[in-house]
ROKOL-710962 format. One record per residue (C-alpha): residue number from 1; residue in one letter; x, y, z. Coordinates in steps of 0.1 Angstrom, whole numbers, plus 5000, padded with zeros to 4 digits. Layout:
BEGIN
rec num:NUM&residuo:a&east:X&north:Y&up:Z
...
//
This chain:
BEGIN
rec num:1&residuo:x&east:4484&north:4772&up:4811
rec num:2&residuo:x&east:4485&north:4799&up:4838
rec num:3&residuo:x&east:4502&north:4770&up:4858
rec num:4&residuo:x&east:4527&north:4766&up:4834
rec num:5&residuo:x&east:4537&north:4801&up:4828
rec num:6&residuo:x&east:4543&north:4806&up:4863
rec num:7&residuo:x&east:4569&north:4779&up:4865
rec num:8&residuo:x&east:4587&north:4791&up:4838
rec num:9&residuo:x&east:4586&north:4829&up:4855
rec num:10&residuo:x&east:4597&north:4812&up:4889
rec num:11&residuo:x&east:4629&north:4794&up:4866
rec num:12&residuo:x&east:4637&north:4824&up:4849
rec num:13&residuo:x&east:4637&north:4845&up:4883
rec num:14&residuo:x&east:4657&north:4813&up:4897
rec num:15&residuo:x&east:4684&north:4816&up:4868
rec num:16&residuo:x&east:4682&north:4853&up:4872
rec num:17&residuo:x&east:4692&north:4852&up:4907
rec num:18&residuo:x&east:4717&north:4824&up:4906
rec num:19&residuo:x&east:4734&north:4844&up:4882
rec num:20&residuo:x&east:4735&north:4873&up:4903
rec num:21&residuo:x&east:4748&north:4856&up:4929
rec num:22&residuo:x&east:4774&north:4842&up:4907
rec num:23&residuo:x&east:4787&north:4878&up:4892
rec num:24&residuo:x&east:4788&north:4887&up:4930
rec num:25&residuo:x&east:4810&north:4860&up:4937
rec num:26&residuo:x&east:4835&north:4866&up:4906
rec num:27&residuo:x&east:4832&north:4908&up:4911
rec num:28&residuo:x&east:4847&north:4896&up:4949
rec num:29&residuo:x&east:4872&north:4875&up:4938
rec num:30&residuo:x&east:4884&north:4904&up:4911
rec num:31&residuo:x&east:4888&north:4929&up:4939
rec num:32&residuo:x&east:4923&north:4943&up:4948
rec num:33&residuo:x&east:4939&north:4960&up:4978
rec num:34&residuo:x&east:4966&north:4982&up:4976
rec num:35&residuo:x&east:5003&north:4966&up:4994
rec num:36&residuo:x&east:5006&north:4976&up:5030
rec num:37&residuo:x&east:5038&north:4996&up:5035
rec num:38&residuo:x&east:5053&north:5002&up:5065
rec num:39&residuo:x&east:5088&north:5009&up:5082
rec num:40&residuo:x&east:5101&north:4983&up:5103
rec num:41&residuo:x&east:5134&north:4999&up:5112
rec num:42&residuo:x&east:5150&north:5035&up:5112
rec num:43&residuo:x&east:5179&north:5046&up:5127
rec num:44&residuo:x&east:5203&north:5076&up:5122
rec num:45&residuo:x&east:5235&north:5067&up:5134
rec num:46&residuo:x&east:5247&north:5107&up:5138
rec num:47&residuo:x&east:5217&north:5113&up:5167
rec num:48&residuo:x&east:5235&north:5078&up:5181
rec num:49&residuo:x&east:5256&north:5104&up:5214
rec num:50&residuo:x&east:5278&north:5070&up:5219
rec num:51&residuo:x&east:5294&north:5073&up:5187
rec num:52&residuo:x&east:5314&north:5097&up:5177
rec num:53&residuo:x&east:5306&north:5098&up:5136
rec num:54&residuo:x&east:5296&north:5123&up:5112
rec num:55&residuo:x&east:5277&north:5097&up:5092
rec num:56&residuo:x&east:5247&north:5112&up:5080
rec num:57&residuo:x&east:5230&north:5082&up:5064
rec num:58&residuo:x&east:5192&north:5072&up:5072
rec num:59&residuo:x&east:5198&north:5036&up:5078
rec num:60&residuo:x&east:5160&north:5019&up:5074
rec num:61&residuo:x&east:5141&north:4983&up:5064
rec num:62&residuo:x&east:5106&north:4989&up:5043
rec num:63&residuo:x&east:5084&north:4957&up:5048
rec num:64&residuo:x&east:5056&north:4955&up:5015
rec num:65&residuo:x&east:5032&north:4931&up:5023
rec num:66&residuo:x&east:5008&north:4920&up:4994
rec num:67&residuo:x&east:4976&north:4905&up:5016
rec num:68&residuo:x&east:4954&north:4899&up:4982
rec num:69&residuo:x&east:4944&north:4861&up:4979
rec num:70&residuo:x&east:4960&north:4848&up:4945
rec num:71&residuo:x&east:4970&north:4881&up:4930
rec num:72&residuo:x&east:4999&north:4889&up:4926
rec num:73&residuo:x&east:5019&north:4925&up:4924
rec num:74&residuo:x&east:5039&north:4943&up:4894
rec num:75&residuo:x&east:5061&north:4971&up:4913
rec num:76&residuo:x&east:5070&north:4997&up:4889
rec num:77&residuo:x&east:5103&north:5016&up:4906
rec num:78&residuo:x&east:5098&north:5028&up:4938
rec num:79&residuo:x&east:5102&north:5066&up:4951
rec num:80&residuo:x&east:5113&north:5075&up:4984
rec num:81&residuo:x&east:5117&north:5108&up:4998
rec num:82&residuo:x&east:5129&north:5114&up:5032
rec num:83&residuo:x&east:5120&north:5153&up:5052
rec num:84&residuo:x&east:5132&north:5164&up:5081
rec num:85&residuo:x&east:5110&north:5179&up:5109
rec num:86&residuo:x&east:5077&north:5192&up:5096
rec num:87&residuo:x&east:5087&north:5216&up:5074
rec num:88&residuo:x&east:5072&north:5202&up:5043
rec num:89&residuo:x&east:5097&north:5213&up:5014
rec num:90&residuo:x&east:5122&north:5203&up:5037
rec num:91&residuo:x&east:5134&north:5174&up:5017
rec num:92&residuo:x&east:5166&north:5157&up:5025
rec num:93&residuo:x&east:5175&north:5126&up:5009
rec num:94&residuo:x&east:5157&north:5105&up:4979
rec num:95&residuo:x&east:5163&north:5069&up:4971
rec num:96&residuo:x&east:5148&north:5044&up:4939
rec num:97&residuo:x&east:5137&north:5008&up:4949
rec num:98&residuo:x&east:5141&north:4992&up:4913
rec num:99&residuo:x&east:5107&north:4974&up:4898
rec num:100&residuo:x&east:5101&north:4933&up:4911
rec num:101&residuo:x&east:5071&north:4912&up:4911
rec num:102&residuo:x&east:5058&north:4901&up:4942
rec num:103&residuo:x&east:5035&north:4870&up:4950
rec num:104&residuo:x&east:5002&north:4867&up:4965
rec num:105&residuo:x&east:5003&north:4863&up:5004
rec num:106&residuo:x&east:5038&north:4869&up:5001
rec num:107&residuo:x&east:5060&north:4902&up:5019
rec num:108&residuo:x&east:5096&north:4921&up:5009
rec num:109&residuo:x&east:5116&north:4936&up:5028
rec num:110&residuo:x&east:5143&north:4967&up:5017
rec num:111&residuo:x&east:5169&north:4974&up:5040
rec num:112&residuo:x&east:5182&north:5005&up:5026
rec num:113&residuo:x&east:5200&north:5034&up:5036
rec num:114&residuo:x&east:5201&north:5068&up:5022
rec num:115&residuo:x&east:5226&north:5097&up:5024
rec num:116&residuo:x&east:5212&north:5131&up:5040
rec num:117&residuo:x&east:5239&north:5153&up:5042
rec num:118&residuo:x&east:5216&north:5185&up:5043
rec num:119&residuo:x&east:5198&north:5174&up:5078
rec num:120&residuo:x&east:5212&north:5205&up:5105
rec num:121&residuo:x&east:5223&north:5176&up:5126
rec num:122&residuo:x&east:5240&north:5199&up:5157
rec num:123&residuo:x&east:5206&north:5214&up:5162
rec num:124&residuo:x&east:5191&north:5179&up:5158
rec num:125&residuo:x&east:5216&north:5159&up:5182
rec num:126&residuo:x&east:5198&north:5187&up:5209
rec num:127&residuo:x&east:5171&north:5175&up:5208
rec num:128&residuo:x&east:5150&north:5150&up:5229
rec num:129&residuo:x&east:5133&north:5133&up:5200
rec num:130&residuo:x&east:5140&north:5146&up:5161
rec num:131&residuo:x&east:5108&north:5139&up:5134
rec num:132&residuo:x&east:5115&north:5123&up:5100
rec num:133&residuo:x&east:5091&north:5118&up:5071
rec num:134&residuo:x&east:5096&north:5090&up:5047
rec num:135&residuo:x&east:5069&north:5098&up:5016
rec num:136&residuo:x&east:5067&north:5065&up:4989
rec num:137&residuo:x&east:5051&north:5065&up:4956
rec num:138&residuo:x&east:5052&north:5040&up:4927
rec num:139&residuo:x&east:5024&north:5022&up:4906
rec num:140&residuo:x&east:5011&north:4991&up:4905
rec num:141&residuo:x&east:4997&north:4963&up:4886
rec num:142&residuo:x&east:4979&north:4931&up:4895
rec num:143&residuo:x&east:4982&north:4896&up:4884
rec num:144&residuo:x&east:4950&north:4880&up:4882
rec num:145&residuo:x&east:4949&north:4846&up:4868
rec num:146&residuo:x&east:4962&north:4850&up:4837
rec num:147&residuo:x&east:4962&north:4889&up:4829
rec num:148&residuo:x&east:4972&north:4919&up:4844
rec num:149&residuo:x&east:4953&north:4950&up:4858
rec num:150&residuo:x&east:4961&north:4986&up:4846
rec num:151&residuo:x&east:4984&north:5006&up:4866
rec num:152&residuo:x&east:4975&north:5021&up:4895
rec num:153&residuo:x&east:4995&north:5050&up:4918
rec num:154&residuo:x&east:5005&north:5048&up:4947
rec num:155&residuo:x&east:5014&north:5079&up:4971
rec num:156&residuo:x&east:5016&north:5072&up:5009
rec num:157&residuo:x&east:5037&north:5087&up:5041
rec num:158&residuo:x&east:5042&north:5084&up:5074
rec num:159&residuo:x&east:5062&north:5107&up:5099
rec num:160&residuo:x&east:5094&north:5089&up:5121
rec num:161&residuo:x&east:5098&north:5092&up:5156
rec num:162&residuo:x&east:5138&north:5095&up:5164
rec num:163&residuo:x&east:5153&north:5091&up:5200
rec num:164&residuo:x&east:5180&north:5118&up:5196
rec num:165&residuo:x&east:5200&north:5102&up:5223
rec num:166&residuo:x&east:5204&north:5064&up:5207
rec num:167&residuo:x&east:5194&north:5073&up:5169
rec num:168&residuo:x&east:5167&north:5048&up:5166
rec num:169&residuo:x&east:5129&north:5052&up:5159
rec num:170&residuo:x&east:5109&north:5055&up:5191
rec num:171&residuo:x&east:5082&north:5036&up:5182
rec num:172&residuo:x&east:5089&north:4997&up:5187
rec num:173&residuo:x&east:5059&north:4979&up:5163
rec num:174&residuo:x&east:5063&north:4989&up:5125
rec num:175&residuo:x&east:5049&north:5025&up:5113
rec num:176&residuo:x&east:5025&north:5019&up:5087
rec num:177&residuo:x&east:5028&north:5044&up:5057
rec num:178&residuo:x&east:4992&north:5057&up:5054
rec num:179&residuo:x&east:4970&north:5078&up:5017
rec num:180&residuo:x&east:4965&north:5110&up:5027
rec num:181&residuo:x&east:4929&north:5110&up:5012
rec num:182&residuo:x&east:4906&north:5079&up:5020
rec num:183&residuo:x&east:4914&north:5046&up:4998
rec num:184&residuo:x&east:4889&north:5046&up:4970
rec num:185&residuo:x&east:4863&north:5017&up:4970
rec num:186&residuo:x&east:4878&north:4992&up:4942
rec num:187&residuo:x&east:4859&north:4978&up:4915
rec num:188&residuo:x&east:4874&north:4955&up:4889
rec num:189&residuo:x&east:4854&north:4937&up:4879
rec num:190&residuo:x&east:4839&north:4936&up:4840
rec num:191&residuo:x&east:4812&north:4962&up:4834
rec num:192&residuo:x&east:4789&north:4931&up:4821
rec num:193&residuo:x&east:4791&north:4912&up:4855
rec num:194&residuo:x&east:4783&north:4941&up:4870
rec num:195&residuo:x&east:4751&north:4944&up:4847
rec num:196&residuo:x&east:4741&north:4914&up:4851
rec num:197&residuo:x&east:4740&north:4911&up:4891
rec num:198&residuo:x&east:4723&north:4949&up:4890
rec num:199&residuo:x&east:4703&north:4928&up:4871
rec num:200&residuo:x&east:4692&north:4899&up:4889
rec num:201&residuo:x&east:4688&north:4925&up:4922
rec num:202&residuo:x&east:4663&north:4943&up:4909
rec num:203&residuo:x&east:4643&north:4909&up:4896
rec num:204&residuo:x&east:4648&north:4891&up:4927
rec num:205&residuo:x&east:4633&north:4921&up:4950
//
């Protein structure tokens, strides 16, 4: 008898704990990260001392990568502010990336270009290197099998290197627009699954 009840305990434990496992597996495969934004190209043709312009456009290519295996992204419009220097409030030029879907594994690029007739560009064109900030914010939703997360904001930035002498953005390899608080640890999947692998942890040890 004893005999017998401890097989069924040592089954029960077993199905416990391959259950776990299981919700661990699924809570994994649930989990999202955020796009990667970054800006592959800037370049501001009045800092460019071979031409002769008064164009005061920011002429730039945003790259979005999604990296999430078989998820998919809703963009909801995108919101791009451009500053000049690192005056904060110093906001010169904003620009809308209409909504798209993107696919899993899959990148977009924007080349855009946005006017920024308020920049001081004589006291820019003397100097060696001029600073730019390109701020983005939208919100998101992911496609997971066949339903759709809630939406979730995104607000990153990232500060542009300018050569004042050709117009384009010092730095060669794409600037990555970065959170300026840490990226929250994600967690979507179901409260149940959740329960249940808290579940089969505690048994299991």
């Amino acid at each position: 008898m004893a005999e017998s009840a401890g097989g069924c305990c040592r089954c029960c434990c077993s199905f416990i704990f391959t259950l776990g496992l299981t919700a661990l597996f699924m809570w994994l495969s649930l989990r999202t990260s955020n796009p990667t934004c970054s800006i592959q190209y800037f370049y501001a043709p009045s800092l460019n001392r071979t031409l002769n312009t008064t164009n005061s456009s920011l002429y730039f290519d945003l790259k979005l990568d999604n990296g999430n295996k078989d998820k998919g992204i809703y963009y909801d419009p995108i919101n791009l502010t451009f500053y000049y220097g690192f005056t904060p409030n110093f906001s010169v030029g904003n620009l809308t990336v209409p909504a798209f879907y993107q696919g899993h594994k899959k990148n977009a690029r924007r080349r855009m270009l946005v006017q920024t007739p308020s920049v001081p560009w004589p006291e820019a064109r003397t100097n060696g290197t001029v600073w730019f900030r390109m701020d983005l914010q939208t919100k998101v939703r992911f496609k997971i099998l066949f339903w759709n997360t809630k939406r979730e904001k995104i607000s990153v930035s990232a500060p542009v290197e300018v050569n004042a002498t050709d117009g384009k953005k010092i730095h060669k390899k794409g600037i990555k627009l970065k959170s300026g608080a840490p990226e929250r640890w994600r967690n979507r999947a179901p409260v149940g699954l959740l329960g249940i692998l808290a579940t089969g942890i505690l048994v299991v040890f």
